[in-house]
C-alpha positions in Angstrom: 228.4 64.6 160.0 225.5 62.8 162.3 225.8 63.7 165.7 224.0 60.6 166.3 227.0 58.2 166.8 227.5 54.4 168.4 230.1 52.5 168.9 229.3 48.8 168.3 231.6 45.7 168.2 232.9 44.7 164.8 230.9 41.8 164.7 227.8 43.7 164.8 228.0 44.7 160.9 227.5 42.0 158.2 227.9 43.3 154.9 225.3 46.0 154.3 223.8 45.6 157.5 224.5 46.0 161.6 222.6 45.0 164.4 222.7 46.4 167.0 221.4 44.7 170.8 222.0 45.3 174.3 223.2 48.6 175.6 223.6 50.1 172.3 219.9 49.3 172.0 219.0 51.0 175.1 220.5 54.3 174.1 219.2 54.3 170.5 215.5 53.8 171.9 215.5 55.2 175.1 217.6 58.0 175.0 218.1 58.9 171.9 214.7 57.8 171.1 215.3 57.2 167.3 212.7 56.0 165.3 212.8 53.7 161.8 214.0 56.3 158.6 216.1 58.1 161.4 219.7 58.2 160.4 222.6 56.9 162.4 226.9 56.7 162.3 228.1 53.8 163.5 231.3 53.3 165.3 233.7 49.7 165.0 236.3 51.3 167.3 238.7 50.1 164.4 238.6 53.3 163.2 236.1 52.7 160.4 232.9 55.2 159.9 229.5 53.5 159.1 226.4 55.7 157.8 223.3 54.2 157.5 219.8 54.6 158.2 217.2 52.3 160.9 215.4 50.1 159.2 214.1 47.8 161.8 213.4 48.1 165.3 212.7 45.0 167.9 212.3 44.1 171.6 215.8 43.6 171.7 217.5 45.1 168.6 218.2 47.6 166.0 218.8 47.2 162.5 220.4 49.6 160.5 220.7 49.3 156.7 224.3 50.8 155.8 224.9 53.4 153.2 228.1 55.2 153.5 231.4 53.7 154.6 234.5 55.5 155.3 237.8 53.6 156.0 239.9 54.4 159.3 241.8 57.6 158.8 245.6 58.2 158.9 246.5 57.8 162.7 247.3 61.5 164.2 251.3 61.6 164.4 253.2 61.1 167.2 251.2 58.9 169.1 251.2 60.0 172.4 251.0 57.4 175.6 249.7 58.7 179.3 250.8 57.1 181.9 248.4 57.9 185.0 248.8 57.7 188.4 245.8 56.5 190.0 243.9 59.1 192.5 240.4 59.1 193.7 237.9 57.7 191.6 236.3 60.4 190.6 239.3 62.2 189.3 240.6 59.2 187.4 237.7 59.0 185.9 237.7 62.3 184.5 241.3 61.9 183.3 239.8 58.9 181.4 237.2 61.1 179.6 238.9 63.8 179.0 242.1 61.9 177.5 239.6 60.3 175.2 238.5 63.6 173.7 242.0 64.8 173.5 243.1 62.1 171.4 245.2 60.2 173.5 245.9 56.9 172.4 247.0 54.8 175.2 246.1 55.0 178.8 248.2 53.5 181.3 247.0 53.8 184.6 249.7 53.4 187.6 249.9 52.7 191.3 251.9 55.2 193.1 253.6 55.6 196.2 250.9 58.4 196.8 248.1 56.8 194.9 245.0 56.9 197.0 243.6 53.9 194.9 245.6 51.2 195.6 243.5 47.9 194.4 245.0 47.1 190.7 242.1 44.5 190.1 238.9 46.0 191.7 235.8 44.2 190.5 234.0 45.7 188.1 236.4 48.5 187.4 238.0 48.1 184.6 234.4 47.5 182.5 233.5 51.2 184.3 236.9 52.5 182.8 235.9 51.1 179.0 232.0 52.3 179.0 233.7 55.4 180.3 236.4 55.5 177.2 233.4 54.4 174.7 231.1 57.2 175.7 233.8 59.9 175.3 234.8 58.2 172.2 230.7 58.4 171.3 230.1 62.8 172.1 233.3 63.5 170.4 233.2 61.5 167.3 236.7 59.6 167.6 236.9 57.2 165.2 238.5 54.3 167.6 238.7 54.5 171.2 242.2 54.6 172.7 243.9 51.7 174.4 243.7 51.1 177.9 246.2 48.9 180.1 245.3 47.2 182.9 246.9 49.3 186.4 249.9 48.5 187.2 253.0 49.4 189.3 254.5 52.6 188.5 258.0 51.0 187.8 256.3 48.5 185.2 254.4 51.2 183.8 257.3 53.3 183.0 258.8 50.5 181.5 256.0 49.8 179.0 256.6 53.2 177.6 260.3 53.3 177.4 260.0 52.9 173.6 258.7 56.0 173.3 260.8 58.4 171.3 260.2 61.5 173.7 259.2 60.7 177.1 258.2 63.7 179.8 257.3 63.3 183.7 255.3 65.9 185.0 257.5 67.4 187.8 256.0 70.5 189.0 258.1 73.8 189.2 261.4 72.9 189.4 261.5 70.6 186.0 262.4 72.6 182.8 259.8 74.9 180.8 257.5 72.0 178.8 258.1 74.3 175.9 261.6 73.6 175.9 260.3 70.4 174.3 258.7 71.8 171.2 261.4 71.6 169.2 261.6 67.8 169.5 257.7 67.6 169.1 257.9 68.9 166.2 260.2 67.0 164.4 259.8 65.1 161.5 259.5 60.8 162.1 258.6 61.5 165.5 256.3 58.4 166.5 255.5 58.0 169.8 255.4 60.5 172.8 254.9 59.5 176.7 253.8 61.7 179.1 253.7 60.5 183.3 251.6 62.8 185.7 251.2 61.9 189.3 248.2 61.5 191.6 247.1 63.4 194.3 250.3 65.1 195.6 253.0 64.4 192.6 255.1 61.5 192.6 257.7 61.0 195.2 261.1 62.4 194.7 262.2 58.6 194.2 259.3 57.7 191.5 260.5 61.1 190.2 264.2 60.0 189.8 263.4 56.5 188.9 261.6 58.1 185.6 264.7 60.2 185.1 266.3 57.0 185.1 264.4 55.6 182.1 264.9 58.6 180.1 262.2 60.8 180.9 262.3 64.4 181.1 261.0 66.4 183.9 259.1 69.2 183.2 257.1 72.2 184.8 253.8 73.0 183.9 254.2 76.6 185.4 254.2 77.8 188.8 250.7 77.2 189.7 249.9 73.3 192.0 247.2 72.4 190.0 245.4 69.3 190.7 246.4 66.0 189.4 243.3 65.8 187.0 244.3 69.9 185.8 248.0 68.5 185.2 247.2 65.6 183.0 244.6 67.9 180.8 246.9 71.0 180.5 249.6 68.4 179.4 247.5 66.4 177.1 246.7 69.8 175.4 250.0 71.5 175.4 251.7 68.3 174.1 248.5 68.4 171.1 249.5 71.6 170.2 253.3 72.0 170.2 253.0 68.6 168.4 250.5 70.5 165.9 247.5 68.0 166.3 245.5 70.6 167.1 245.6 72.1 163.7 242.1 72.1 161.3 242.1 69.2 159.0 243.7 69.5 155.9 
């Protein structure tokens, strides 16, 4: 596979041919520096694969004649849902990234009671959030970028996820082992799977109980206080592999 890859709106490809403008043209010329003949895989953040090869370069965009297409692959089961609370911006941010290459399919960011970032409509933030979602989605060839809900309320963000078939809440060392929930990740028809992790300092014992409330299980990542961003990546990988998404292909 290429490992020079682009995500590019839907509209972008007509038939045999996409065109690609703006940012997208930016990184193609001047960082990737690609010339025409170069060969390219472009992204619809569908889930679709495009290969192709540059056939026209402009002022302001890219052509790229298409070759190869490869239909949207069968979604990874369960599906698995992160709920977020918000910390500094910085950490969130790598949370953000990092659940991108991890495979997580929808973020959903939360205001805590501890949450240092408190704002849930901050100019300019959630576009920062996306180009950070799309680049990760980019280096680590995902074929569609997960989905990402606007912040909200910690209460109301539990609630969105109470559909979930198994739903867990990070509760630091006195919750049960997290491999005490292999067995149900690992069952057969199991769709969806929610996992909550706190900001800076946990959630509070009442956010804590309130997620009890709606069915979530608390669980202990070990005995170590590891920092929010350190939670939410050991638990997006422990809940890949007891779920067996990290197996090889095929």
């Amino acid at each position: 596979m290429s490992q020079r890859r682009l995500v590019v709106p839907r509209e972008a490809i007509e038939g045999d041919r996409a065109t690609v403008r703006g940012p997208g043209h930016h990184y193609l010329c001047h960082v990737l520096r690609l010339r025409r003949g170069d060969r390219l895989e472009l992204l619809d953040g569908s889930g679709a694969r495009y290969e192709g090869e540059i056939d026209g370069i402009s002022a302001d965009a890219v052509t790229v004649a298409i070759q190869d297409r490869h239909p949207p692959p069968p979604a990874p089961a369960p599906r698995i849902v992160l709920i977020y609370g918000l910390s500094r911006r910085s950490r969130t941010e790598m949370v953000l990234q990092k659940a991108t290459e991890l495979g997580v399919d929808w973020f959903l960011p939360a205001v805590c009671e501890r949450s240092v970032a408190r704002a849930v409509d901050r100019p300019g933030r959630a576009e920062r959030w996306l180009e950070i979602m799309t680049q990760a989605t980019r280096q680590c060839g995902r074929a569609a970028a997960p989905i990402l809900s606007p912040a909200l309320p910690l209460a109301d963000a539990l609630a969105q996820a109470g559909e979930a078939d198994l739903r867990i809440v990070a509760s630091g060392p006195e919750g049960e082992p997290i491999s005490s929930v292999s067995e149900a990740l690992a069952a057969k028809g199991l769709r969806d799977v929610a996992a909550a992790v706190g900001p800076e300092g946990g959630f509070a014992p009442e956010e804590l109980a309130l997620a009890v409330q709606l069915g979530f299980r608390s669980v202990s990542l070990g005995r170590l206080v590891l920092r929010t961003e350190t939670a939410a990546v050991a638990m997006l990988t422990l809940l890949s592999f007891l779920s067996g998404r990290l197996s090889p292909p095929g």
